[in-house]
C-alpha positions, 0 to 999 in steps of 0.5 A, a space after each residue: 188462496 190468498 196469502 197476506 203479506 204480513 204471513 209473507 214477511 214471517 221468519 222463515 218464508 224467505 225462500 217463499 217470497 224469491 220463488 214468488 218474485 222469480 215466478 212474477 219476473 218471468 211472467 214479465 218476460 213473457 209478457 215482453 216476448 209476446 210483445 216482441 212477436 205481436 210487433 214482429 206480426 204486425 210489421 209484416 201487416 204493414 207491408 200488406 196493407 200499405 206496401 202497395 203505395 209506399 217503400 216501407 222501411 225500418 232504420 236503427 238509429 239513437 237518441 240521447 243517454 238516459 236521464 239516470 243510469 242504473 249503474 253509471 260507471 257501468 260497461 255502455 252507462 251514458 251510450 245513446 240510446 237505440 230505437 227503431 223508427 219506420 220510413 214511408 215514401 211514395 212508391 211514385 216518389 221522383 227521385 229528383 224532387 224533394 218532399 214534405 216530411 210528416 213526423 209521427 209520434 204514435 200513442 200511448 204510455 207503452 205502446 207502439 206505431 202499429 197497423 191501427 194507422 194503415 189507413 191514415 198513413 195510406 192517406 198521407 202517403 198518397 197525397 205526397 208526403 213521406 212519413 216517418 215515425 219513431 219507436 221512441 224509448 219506452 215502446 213496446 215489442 222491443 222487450 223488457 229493457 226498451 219498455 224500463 227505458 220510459 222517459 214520458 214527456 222526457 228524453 222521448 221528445 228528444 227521440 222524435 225529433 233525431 227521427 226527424 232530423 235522420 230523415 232530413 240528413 239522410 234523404 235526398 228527396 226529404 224536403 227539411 223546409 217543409 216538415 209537419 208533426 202530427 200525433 193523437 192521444 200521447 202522440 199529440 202531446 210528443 207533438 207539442 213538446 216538440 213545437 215547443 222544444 224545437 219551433 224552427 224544425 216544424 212548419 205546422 202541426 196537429 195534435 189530437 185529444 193530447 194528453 195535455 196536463 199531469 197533474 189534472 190527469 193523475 187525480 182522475 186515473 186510478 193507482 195502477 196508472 199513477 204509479 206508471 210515472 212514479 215508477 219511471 226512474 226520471 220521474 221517480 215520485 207520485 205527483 203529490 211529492 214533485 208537483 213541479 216535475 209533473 207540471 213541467 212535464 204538462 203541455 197546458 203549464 208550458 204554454 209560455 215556449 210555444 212559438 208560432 208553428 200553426 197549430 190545429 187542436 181537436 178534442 172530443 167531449 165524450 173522450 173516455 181516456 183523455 178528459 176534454 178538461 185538459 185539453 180545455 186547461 190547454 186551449 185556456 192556457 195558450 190564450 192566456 199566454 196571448 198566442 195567435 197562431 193556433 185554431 181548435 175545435 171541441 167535437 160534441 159526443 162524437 161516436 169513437 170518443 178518444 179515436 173518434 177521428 181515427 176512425 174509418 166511418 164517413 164522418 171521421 174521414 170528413 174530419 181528417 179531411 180538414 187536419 189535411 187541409 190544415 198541413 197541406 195549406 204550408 207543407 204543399 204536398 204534391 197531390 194534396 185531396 180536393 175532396 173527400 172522394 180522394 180522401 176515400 180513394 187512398 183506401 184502397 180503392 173499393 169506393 
């Protein structure tokens, strides 16, 4: 049975419409609390999965205030804001020596860094290097309050980078020297904000398919997505009411702050979620700009589109064979892989 909203808004079915938000309200929640358990399941996989190579930790630190407080004379308006951020160090790691750290932002509008990266954080790790990646504001699995937190292209840039600077601060064996970011899809463009933000802090970088322009990206996605950002309370309109707020949050128009952290850009012609044309405005935008120190390559119609280098067939792996190339050439890992045999022994040794 369909009910229009004009019946709804008569007088009298008042009542109706509260029993319908309460209804949707707790639909919501339960979302939330299937969320919570699915992440509460899944860090147990990841200690079956990648506990054989790595100590696999969770720590519980903070990134800045939110941009704008529901009540801002409110018990707790302008604490920091709390988020979890795992921690993988190589179980043959020497206390005495000090490590390269890869900052790893993961994916998606709402989502979290889950088991989908066993096996690349089994091949970071067992190269040497510890790795360590943020469950920034807006993250799933942390319920409701965490999740309305969502500050894209905002405040959870400011997010990774205190979880890097938790690792270098509070790790001995955290090389601060010889730091990398890496991140595919909205990890990617956390990635780049970050260079852009904070040049001093990254050695290198590599970012896959990253959602690179807003703009672009709100005329080819539908409604429902378009109003994920206008809903955020640091956002707040659709991108035909503010195209300056979106543009400022697009890596391709803010080209002009990258430094001269190397870089390396992968992108996919055949990418069902981010269009090879942002990452081409992207790409444009950095030579327009005159800056030197990047490489990239645009992959044809290659199998798995938007993870078609995340994926666990030969080809992939030969792919991130040259992303570990490209970080190991300035971070120095201690076991860096010669070749894709090592790659494929990091699995778990089956090959």
């Amino acid at each position: 049975m369909i009910i229009s909203s004009v019946v709804l808004a008569q007088p009298g079915n008042s009542e109706l419409m509260n029993a319908i938000r309460e209804s949707s309200d707790k639909f919501e929640n339960l979302g939330h609390r299937i969320d919570i358990l699915e992440k509460k399941t899944d860090d147990i996989i990841w200690y079956n999965r990648v506990g054989d190579v790595a100590y696999i930790d969770k720590v519980y630190i903070t990134g800045p205030p939110l941009a704008k407080e529901k009540n801002p004379t409110g018990q707790g308006a302008g604490n920091p804001v709390k988020f979890w951020s795992y921690v993988f160090i190589p179980r043959d790691a020497d206390q005495s020596k000090k490590y390269p750290l890869i900052v790893f932002p993961h994916g998606g509008v709402h989502a979290n860094f889950d088991t989908y990266y066993t096996h690349i954080v089994r091949e970071l790790v067992s190269q040497g290097y510890i790795v360590t990646a943020a469950e920034y504001r807006g993250s799933t699995g942390y319920g409701r309050d965490m999740y309305s937190k969502i500050d894209y292209g905002g405040l959870e840039v400011q997010d990774v980078e205190a979880g890097r600077k938790y690792m270098v601060e509070n790790y001995s064996i955290v090389d601060g020297e010889r730091t990398g970011i890496i991140g595919w899809s909205h990890g990617g463009y956390i990635a780049l904000f970050n260079i852009f933000e904070y040049p001093q802090n990254y050695k290198v970088a590599f970012t896959g398919v990253p959602v690179s322009d807003l703009i672009a990206r709100m005329g080819y996605k539908n409604q429902e997505y378009r109003d994920i950002f206008a809903e955020q309370p640091p956002i707040g309109k659709p991108a035909d009411q503010d195209v300056a707020e979106y543009r400022k949050r697009s890596p391709a128009w803010q080209t002009h702050k990258y430094q001269n952290t190397p870089l390396l850009i992968h992108t996919n012609t055949n990418d069902e979620d981010v269009n090879v044309l942002e990452v081409e405005h992207l790409i444009k935008s950095l030579k327009a700009d005159g800056k030197k120190n990047f490489e990239y390559e645009i992959f044809k119609e290659m199998p798995g589109g938007h993870s078609f280098d995340r994926m666990d067939y030969m080809q992939a792996k030969e792919i991130r064979l040259k992303i570990y190339n490209h970080l190991n050439k300035y971070l120095s890992p201690p076991k860096p892989f010669r070749n894709i045999k090592e790659l494929q022994k990091a699995g778990y040794g089956y090959y």
